[in-house]
N, CA, C and O of each residue as an XYZ file, in Angstrom:
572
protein
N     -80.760    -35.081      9.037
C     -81.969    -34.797      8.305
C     -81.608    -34.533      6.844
O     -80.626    -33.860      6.530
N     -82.503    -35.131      5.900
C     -82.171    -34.980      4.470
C     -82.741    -33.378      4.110
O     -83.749    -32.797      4.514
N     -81.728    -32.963      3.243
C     -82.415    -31.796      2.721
C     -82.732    -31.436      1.337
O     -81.868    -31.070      0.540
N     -84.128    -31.553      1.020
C     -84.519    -31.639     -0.611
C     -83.914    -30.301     -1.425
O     -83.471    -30.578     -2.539
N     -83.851    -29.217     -1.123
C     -83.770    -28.247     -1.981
C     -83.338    -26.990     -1.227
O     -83.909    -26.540     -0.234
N     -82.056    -26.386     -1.933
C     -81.206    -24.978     -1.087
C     -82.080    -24.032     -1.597
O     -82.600    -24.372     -2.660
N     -82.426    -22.857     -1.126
C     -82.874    -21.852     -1.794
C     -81.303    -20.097     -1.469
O     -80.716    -19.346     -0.690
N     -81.608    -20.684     -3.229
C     -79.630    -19.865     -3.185
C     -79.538    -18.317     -2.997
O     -78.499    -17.657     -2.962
N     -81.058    -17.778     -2.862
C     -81.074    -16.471     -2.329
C     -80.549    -16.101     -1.377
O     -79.609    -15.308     -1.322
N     -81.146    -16.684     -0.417
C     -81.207    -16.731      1.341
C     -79.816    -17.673      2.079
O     -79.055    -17.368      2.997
N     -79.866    -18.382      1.587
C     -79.041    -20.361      1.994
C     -80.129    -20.844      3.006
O     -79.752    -21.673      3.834
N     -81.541    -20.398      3.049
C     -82.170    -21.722      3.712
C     -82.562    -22.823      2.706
O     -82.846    -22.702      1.514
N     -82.503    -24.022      3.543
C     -83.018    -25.287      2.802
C     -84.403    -25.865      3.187
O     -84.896    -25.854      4.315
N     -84.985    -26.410      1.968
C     -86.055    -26.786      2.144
C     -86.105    -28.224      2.685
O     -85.490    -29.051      2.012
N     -86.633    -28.589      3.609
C     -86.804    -29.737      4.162
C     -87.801    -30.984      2.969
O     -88.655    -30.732      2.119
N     -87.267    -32.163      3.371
C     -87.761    -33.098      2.177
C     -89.312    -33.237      3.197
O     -90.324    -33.392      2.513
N     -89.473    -33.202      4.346
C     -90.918    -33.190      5.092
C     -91.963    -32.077      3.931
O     -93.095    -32.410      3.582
N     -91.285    -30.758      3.479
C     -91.983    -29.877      3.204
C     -92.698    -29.915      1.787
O     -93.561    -29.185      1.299
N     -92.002    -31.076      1.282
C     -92.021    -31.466     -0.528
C     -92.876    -32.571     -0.319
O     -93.834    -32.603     -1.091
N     -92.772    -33.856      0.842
C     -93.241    -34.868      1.218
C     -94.755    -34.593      1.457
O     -95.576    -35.224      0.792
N     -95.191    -33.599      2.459
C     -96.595    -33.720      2.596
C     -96.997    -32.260      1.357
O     -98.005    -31.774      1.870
N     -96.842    -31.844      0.718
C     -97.268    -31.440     -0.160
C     -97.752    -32.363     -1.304
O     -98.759    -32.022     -1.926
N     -97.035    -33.638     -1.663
C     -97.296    -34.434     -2.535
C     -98.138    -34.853     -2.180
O     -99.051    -35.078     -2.974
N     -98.303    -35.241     -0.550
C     -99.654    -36.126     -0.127
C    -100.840    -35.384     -0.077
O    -101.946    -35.924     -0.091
N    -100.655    -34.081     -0.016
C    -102.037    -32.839     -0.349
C    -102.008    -32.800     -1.970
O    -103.125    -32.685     -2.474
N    -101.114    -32.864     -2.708
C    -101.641    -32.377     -4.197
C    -102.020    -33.889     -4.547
O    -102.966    -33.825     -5.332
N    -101.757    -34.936     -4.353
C    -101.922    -36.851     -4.894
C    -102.931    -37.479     -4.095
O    -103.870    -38.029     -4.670
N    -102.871    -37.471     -3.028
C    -103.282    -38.190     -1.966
C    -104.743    -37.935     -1.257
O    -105.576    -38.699     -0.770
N    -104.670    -36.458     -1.430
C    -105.960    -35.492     -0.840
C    -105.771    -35.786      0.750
O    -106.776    -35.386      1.336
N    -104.848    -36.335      1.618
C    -104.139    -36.490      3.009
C    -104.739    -35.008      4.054
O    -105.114    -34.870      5.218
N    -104.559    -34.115      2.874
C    -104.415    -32.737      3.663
C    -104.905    -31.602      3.114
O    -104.829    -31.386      1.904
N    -105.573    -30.595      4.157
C    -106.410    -29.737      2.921
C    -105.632    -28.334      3.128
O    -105.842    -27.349      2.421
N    -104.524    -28.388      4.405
C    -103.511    -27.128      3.662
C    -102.267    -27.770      4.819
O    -102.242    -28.617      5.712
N    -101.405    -26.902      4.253
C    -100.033    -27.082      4.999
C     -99.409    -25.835      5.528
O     -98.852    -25.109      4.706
N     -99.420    -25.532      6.610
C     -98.397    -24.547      7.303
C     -96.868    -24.336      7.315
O     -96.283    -25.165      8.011
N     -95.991    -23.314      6.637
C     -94.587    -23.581      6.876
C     -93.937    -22.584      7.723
O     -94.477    -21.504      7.961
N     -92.945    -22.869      8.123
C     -92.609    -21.585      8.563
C     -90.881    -21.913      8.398
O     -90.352    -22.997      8.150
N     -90.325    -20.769      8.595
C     -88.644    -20.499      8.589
C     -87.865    -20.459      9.644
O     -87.628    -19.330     10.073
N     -87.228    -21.672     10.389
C     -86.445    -21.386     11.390
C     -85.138    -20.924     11.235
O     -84.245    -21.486     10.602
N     -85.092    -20.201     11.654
C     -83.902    -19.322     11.457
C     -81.846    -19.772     12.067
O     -80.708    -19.478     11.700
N     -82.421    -20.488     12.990
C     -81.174    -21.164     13.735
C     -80.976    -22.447     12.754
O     -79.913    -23.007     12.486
N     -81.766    -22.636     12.473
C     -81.031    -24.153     11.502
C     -81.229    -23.388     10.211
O     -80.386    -23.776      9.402
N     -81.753    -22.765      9.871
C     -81.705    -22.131      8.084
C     -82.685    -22.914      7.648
O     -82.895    -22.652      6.463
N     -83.417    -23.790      8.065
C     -84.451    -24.490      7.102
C     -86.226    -24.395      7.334
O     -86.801    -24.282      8.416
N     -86.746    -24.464      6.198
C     -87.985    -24.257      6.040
C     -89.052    -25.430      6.601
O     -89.222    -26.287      5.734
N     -89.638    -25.626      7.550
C     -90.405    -26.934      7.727
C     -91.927    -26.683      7.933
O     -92.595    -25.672      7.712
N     -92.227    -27.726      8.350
C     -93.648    -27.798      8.155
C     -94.018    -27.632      9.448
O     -93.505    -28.239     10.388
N     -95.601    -26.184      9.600
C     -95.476    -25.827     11.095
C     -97.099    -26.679     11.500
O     -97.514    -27.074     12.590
N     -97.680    -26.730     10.237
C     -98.817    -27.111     10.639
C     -99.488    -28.086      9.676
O     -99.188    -27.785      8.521
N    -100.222    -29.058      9.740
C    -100.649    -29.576      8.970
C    -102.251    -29.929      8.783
O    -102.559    -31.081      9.090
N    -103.110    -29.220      8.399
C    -104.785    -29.464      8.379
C    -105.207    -30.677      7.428
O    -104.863    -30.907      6.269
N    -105.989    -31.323      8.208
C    -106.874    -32.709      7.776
C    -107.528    -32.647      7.023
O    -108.288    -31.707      7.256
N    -107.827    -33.258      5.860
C    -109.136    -33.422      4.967
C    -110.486    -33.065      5.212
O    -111.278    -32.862      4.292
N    -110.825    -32.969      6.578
C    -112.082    -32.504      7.153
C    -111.620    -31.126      7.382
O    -112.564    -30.355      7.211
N    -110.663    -30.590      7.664
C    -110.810    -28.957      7.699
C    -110.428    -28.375      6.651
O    -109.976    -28.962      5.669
N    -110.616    -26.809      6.790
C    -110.998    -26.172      6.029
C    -110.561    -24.499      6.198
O    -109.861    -24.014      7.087
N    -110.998    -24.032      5.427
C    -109.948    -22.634      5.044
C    -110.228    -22.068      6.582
O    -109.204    -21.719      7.169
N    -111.290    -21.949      7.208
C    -111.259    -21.087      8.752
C    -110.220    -21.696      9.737
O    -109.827    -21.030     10.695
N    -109.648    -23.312      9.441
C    -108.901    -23.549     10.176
C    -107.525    -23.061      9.973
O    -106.843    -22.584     10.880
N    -107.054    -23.226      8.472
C    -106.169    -22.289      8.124
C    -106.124    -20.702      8.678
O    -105.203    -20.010      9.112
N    -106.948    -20.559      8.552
C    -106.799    -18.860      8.445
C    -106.372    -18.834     10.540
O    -105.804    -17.940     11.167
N    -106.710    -19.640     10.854
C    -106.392    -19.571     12.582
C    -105.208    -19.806     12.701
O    -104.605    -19.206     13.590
N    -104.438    -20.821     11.786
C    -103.242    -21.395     11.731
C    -102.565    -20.581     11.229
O    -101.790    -20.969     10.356
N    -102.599    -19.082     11.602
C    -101.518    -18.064     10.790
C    -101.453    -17.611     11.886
O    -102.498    -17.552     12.535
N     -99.922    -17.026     12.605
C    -100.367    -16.034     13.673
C    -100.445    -14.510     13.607
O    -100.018    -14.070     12.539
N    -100.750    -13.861     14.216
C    -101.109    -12.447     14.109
C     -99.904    -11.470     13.751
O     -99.878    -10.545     12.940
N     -98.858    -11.984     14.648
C     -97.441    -11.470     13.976
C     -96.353    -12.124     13.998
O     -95.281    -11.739     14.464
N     -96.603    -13.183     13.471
C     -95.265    -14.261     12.862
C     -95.533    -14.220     11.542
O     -96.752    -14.101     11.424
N     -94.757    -14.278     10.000
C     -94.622    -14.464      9.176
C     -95.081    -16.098      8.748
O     -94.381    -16.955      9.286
N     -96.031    -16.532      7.963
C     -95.637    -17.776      7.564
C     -95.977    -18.013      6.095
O     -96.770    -17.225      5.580
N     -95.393    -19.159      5.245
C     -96.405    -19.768      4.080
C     -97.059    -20.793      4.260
O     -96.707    -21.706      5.007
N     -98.182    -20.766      3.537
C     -99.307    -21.974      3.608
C     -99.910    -21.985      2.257
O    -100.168    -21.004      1.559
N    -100.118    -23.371      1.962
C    -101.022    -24.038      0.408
C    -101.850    -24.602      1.217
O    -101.838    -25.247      2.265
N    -102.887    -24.014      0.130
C    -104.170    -24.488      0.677
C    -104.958    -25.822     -0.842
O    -104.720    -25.464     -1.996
N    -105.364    -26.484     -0.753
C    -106.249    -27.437     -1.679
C    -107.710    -26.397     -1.404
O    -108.263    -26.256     -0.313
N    -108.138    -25.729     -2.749
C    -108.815    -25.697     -2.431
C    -110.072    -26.239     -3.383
O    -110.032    -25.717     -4.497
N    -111.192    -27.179     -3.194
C    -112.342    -27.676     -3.931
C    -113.835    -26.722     -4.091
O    -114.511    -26.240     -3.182
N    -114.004    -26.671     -5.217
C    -114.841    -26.334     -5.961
C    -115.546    -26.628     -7.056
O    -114.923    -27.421     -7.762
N    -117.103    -26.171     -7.715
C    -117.552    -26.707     -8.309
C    -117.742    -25.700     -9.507
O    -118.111    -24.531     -9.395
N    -117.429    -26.353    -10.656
C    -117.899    -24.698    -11.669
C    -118.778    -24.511    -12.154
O    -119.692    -25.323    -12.017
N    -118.942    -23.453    -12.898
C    -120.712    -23.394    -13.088
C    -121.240    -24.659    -14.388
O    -122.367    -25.141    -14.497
N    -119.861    -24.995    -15.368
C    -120.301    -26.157    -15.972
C    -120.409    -27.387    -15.258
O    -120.360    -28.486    -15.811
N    -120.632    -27.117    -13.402
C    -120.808    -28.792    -12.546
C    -119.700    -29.296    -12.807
O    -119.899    -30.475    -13.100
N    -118.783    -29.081    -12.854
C    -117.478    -29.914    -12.820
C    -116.718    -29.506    -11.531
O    -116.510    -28.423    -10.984
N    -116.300    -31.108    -11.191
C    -115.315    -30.562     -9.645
C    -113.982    -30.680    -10.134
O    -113.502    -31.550    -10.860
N    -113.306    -29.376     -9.478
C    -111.891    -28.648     -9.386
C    -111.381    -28.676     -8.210
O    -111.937    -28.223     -7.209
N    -110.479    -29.116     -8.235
C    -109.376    -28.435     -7.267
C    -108.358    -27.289     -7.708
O    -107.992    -27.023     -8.852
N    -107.983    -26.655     -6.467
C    -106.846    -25.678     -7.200
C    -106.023    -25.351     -6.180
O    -106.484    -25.166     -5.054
N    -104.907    -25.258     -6.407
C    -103.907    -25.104     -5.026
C    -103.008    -23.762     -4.426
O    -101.826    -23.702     -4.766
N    -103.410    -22.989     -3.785
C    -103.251    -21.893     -3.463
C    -102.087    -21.943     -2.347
O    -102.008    -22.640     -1.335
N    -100.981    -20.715     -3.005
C     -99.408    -20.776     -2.231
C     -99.956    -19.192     -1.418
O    -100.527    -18.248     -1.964
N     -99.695    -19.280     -0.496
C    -100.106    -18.117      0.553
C     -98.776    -17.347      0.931
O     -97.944    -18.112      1.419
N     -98.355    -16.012      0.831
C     -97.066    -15.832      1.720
C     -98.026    -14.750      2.627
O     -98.493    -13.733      2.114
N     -98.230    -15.095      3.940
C     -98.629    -13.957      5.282
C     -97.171    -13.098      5.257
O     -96.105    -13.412      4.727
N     -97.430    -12.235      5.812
C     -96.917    -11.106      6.392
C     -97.771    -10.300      7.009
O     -98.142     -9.357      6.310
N     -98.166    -10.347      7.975
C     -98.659     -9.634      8.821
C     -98.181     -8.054      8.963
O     -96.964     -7.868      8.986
N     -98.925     -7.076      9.045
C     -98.052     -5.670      9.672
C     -97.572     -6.351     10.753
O     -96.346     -6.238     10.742
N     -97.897     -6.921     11.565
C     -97.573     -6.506     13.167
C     -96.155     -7.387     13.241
O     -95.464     -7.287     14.255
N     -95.802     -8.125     12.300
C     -94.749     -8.881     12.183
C     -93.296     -8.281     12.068
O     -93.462     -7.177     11.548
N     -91.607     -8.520     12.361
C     -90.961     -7.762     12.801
C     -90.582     -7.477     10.906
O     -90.987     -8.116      9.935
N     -89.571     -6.146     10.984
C     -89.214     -6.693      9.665
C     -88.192     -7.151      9.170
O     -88.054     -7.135      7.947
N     -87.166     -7.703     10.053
C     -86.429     -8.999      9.389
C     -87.102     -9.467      9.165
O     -87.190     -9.241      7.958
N     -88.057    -10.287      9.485
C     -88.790    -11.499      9.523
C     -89.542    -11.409      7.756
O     -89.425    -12.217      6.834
N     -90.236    -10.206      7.809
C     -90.812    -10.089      7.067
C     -89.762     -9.811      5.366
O     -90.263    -10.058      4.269
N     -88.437     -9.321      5.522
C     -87.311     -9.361      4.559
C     -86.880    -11.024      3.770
O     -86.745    -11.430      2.616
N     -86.752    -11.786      5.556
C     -86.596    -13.256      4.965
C     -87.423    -13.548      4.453
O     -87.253    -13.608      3.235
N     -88.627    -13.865      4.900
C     -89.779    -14.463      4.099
C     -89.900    -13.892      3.084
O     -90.375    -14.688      2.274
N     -89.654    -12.428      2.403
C     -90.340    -12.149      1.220
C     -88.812    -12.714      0.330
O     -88.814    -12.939     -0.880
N     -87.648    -12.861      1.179
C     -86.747    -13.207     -0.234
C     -86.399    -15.018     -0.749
O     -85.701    -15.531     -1.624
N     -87.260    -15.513      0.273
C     -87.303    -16.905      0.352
C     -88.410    -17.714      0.188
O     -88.666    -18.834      0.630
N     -89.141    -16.813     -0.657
C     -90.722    -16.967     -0.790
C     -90.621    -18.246     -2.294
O     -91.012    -19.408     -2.409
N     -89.950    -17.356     -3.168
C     -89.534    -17.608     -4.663
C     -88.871    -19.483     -4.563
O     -89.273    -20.304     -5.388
N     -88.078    -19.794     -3.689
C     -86.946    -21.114     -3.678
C     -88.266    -22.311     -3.150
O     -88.343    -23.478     -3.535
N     -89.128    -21.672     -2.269
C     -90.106    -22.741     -1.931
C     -91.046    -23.158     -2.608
O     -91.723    -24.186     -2.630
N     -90.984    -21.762     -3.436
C     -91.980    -22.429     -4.210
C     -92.316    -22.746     -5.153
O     -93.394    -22.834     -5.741
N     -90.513    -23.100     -5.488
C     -90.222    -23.523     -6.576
C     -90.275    -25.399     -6.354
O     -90.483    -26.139     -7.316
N     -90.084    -25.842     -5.152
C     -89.714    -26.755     -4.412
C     -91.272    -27.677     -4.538
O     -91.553    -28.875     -4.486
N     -92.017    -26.473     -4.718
C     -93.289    -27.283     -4.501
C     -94.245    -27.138     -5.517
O     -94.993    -26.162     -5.572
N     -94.262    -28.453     -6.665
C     -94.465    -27.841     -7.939
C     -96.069    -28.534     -8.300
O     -96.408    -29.693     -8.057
N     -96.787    -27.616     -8.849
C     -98.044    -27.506     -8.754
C     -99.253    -26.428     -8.609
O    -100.467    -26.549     -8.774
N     -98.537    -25.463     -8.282
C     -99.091    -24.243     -7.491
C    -100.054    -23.535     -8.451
O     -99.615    -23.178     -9.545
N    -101.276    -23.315     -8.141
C    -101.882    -23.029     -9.385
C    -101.796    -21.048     -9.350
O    -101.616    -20.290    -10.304
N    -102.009    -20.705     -7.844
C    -102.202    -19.773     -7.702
C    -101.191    -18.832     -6.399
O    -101.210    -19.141     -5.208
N    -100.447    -17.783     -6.924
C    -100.057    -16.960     -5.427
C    -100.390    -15.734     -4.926
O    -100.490    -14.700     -5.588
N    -100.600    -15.886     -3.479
C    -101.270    -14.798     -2.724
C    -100.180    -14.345     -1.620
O     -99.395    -15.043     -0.978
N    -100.374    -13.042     -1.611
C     -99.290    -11.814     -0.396
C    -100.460    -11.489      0.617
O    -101.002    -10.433      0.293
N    -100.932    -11.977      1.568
C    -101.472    -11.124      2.277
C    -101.049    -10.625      3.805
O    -100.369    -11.349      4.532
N    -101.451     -9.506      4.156
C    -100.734     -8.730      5.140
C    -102.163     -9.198      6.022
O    -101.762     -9.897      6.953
N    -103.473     -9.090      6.069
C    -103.857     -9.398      6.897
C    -104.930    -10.070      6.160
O    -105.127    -10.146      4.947
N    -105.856    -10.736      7.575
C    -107.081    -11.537      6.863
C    -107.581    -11.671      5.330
O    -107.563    -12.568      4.487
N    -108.011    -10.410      5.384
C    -109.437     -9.950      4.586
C    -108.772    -10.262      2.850
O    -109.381    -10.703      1.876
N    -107.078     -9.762      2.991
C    -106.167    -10.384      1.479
C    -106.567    -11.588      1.095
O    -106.808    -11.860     -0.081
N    -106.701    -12.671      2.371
C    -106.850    -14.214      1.361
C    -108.190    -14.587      1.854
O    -108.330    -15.765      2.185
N    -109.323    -13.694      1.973
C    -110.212    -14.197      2.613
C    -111.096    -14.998      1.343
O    -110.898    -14.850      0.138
N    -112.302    -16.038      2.107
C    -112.290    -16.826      1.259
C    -113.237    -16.230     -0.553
O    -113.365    -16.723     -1.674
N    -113.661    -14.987      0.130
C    -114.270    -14.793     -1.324
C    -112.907    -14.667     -2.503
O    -112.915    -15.035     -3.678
N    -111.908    -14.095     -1.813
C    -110.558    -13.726     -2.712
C    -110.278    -15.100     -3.609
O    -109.903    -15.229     -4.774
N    -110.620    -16.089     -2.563
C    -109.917    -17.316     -3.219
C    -110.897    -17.619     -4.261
O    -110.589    -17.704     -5.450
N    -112.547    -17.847     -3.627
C    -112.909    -18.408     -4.758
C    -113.086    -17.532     -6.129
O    -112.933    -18.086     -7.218
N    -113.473    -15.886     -6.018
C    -113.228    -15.249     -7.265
C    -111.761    -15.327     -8.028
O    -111.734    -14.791     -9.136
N    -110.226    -16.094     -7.432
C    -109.398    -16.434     -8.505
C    -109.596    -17.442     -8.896
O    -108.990    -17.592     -9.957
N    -110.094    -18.209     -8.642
C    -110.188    -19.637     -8.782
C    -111.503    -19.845     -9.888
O    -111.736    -20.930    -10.419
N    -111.957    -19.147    -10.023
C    -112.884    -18.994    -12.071
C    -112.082    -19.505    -12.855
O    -112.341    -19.556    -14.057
């Protein structure tokens, strides 16, 4: 397996899958968010989930689990009050409380290498549970 990018904090590597469908969500409009997560036995970051152009932030927000750690970019579309359509692309790091806290150590020190990996990001969010990235959060940053 090719590997696009080390993140020299940690030594996990970012998978070229994880750079690959990000391009096809920020170019392509393929995808309206991407799930990652950190396997720990191979050291590398991949892609856990991938949502369709027809879904949408509630499917995301299901696609997190309650106490696993993950990151997710979301596309998200909007209209502004001058009627102009926007997109804007939102880097998510979950951490759940209920999550262990290694888990939650790696992810917060391997947060920085991914997302550097994935360039575009308009906006980043920490949330520990729901209500952090819920969708009013997004659209009041997204003004």
């Amino acid at each position: 397996m090719a590997m696009a990018f080390k993140m020299a904090t940690t030594g996990m590597w970012v998978t070229d899958e994880c750079k690959t469908s990000f391009m096809e969500m920020k170019w392509k409009k393929v995808h309206r968010f991407i799930v990652f997560k950190i396997d720990e036995a191979s050291r590398l970051v991949t892609v856990d989930k991938v949502g369709g152009p027809g879904e949408g932030y509630d499917e995301l927000a299901a696609s997190l689990p309650p106490d696993d750690c993950r990151y997710a970019v979301f596309d998200f579309d909007f209209v502004t009050t001058d009627n102009y359509k926007k997109s804007k692309i939102f880097f998510i790091a979950w951490s759940p409380s209920a999550s262990r806290i290694r888990e939650k150590m790696l992810y917060a020190t391997s947060k920085e290498g991914l997302r550097r990996a994935l360039e575009g990001i308009h906006y980043d969010m920490q949330a520990t549970d729901p209500t952090e990235m819920g969708m009013d959060v997004i659209k009041d940053r997204a003004k």
